[in-house]
C-alpha positions in Angstrom: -71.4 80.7 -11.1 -68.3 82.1 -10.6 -65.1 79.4 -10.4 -63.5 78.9 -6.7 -60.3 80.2 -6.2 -57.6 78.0 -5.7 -56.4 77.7 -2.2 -53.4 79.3 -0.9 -51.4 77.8 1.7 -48.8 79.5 3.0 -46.1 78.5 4.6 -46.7 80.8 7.8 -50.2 79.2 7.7 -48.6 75.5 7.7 -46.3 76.7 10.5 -49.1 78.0 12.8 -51.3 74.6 12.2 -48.4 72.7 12.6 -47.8 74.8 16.0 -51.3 74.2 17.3 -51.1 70.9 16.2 -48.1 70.6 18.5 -49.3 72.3 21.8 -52.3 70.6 21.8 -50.2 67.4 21.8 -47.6 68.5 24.4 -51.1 69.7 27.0 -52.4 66.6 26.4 -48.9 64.8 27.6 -48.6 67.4 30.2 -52.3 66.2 31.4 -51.7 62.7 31.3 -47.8 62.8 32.9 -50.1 64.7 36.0 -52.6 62.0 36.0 -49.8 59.1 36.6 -48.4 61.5 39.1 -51.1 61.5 41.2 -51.7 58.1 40.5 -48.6 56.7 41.5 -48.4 58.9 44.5 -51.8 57.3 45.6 -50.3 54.4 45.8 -47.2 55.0 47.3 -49.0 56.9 50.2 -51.9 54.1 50.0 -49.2 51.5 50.4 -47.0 53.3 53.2 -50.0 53.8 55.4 -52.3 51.3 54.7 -49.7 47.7 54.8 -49.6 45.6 57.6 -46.1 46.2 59.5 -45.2 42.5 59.9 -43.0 41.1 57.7 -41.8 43.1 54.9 -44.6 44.0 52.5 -44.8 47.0 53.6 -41.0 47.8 52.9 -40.8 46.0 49.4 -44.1 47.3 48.1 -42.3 50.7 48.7 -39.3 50.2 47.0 -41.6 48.3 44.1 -43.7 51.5 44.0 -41.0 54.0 44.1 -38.3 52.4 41.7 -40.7 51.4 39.1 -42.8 54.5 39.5 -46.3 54.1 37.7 -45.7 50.2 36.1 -45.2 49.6 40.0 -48.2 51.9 41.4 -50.2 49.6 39.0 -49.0 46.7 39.9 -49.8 47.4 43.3 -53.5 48.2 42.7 -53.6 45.1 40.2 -51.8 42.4 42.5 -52.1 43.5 46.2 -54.6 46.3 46.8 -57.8 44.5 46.8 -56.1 41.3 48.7 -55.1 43.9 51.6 -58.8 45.2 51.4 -59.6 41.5 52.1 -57.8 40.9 54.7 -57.5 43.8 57.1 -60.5 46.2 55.9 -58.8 49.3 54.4 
Protein backbone atom coordinates (compact mmCIF):
# COMPACT_ATOMS: atom_id res chain seq x y z
CA UNK A 1 0.00 0.00 0.00
CA UNK A 2 1.29 2.94 -1.29
CA UNK A 3 1.60 6.20 1.34
CA UNK A 4 -1.06 9.17 0.77
CA UNK A 5 0.25 12.21 -0.43
CA UNK A 6 0.22 15.04 1.58
CA UNK A 7 -2.35 17.57 0.88
CA UNK A 8 -1.74 20.71 -0.88
CA UNK A 9 -3.59 23.66 -0.22
CA UNK A 10 -3.12 26.44 -2.05
CA UNK A 11 -3.71 29.58 -1.45
CA UNK A 12 -5.98 30.22 -4.65
CA UNK A 13 -7.86 27.15 -3.35
CA UNK A 14 -8.35 28.84 0.28
CA UNK A 15 -9.42 31.94 -1.64
CA UNK A 16 -12.08 30.24 -3.78
CA UNK A 17 -13.59 28.26 -0.42
CA UNK A 18 -13.36 31.30 1.39
CA UNK A 19 -15.31 32.99 -1.61
CA UNK A 20 -18.08 30.35 -1.65
CA UNK A 21 -18.03 30.42 1.82
CA UNK A 22 -18.91 34.10 1.54
CA UNK A 23 -21.73 34.21 -1.22
CA UNK A 24 -23.50 31.63 0.22
CA UNK A 25 -23.56 33.75 3.38
CA UNK A 26 -24.44 37.12 1.64
CA UNK A 27 -27.72 34.85 -0.47
CA UNK A 28 -28.66 33.69 2.54
CA UNK A 29 -28.82 37.51 4.07
CA UNK A 30 -30.14 38.71 0.82
CA UNK A 31 -33.10 35.86 1.35
CA UNK A 32 -33.78 36.70 4.76
CA UNK A 33 -33.53 40.82 4.35
CA UNK A 34 -36.53 39.89 1.49
CA UNK A 35 -38.42 37.84 3.89
CA UNK A 36 -38.73 40.85 6.59
CA UNK A 37 -39.52 42.90 3.62
CA UNK A 38 -42.42 41.37 2.83
CA UNK A 39 -43.12 40.79 6.20
CA UNK A 40 -43.17 44.12 7.38
CA UNK A 41 -44.97 45.34 4.39
CA UNK A 42 -47.82 42.86 5.36
CA UNK A 43 -48.23 44.51 8.09
CA UNK A 44 -48.04 47.86 7.29
CA UNK A 45 -50.71 47.27 4.44
CA UNK A 46 -52.58 44.74 7.03
CA UNK A 47 -52.64 47.61 9.51
CA UNK A 48 -53.59 50.62 6.98
CA UNK A 49 -56.52 48.71 5.67
CA UNK A 50 -57.70 46.59 8.18
CA UNK A 51 -57.79 49.22 11.68
CA UNK A 52 -60.76 50.63 12.79
CA UNK A 53 -60.78 54.58 11.77
CA UNK A 54 -61.93 55.87 15.21
CA UNK A 55 -59.58 57.07 17.34
CA UNK A 56 -56.04 56.92 16.46
CA UNK A 57 -54.90 53.25 16.19
CA UNK A 58 -54.92 53.24 12.96
CA UNK A 59 -52.58 56.42 12.65
CA UNK A 60 -50.04 55.34 15.50
CA UNK A 61 -49.90 51.66 14.42
CA UNK A 62 -48.54 53.30 11.21
CA UNK A 63 -46.03 55.34 12.31
CA UNK A 64 -45.12 52.21 14.94
CA UNK A 65 -44.84 50.06 11.78
CA UNK A 66 -43.06 52.28 9.61
CA UNK A 67 -40.42 53.89 11.99
CA UNK A 68 -39.50 50.79 13.61
CA UNK A 69 -39.69 48.81 10.43
CA UNK A 70 -39.67 44.90 11.19
CA UNK A 71 -39.35 45.10 15.41
CA UNK A 72 -42.60 47.17 14.76
CA UNK A 73 -44.36 44.86 12.03
CA UNK A 74 -43.84 42.22 14.87
CA UNK A 75 -44.98 43.95 17.39
CA UNK A 76 -48.05 44.55 15.58
CA UNK A 77 -48.82 40.88 14.78
CA UNK A 78 -47.70 39.99 18.53
CA UNK A 79 -49.70 42.75 20.47
CA UNK A 80 -52.69 43.93 18.18
CA UNK A 81 -53.34 41.68 15.23
CA UNK A 82 -55.26 38.86 16.80
CA UNK A 83 -57.16 41.44 19.28
CA UNK A 84 -58.47 43.42 16.00
CA UNK A 85 -59.38 39.79 14.64
CA UNK A 86 -61.42 39.69 17.90
CA UNK A 87 -63.16 42.45 17.69
CA UNK A 88 -64.15 43.42 14.26
CA UNK A 89 -63.60 40.02 12.16
CA UNK A 90 -60.67 40.74 9.74
Amino acid sequence: MAPLAPCRLTLAHAWETAYKFVMSFLLLLVALALCAFGFWLWMLIDCATNEPTEGNNRVVWVIIIACAHVIGALLYLLVRRDKRIAEIGH
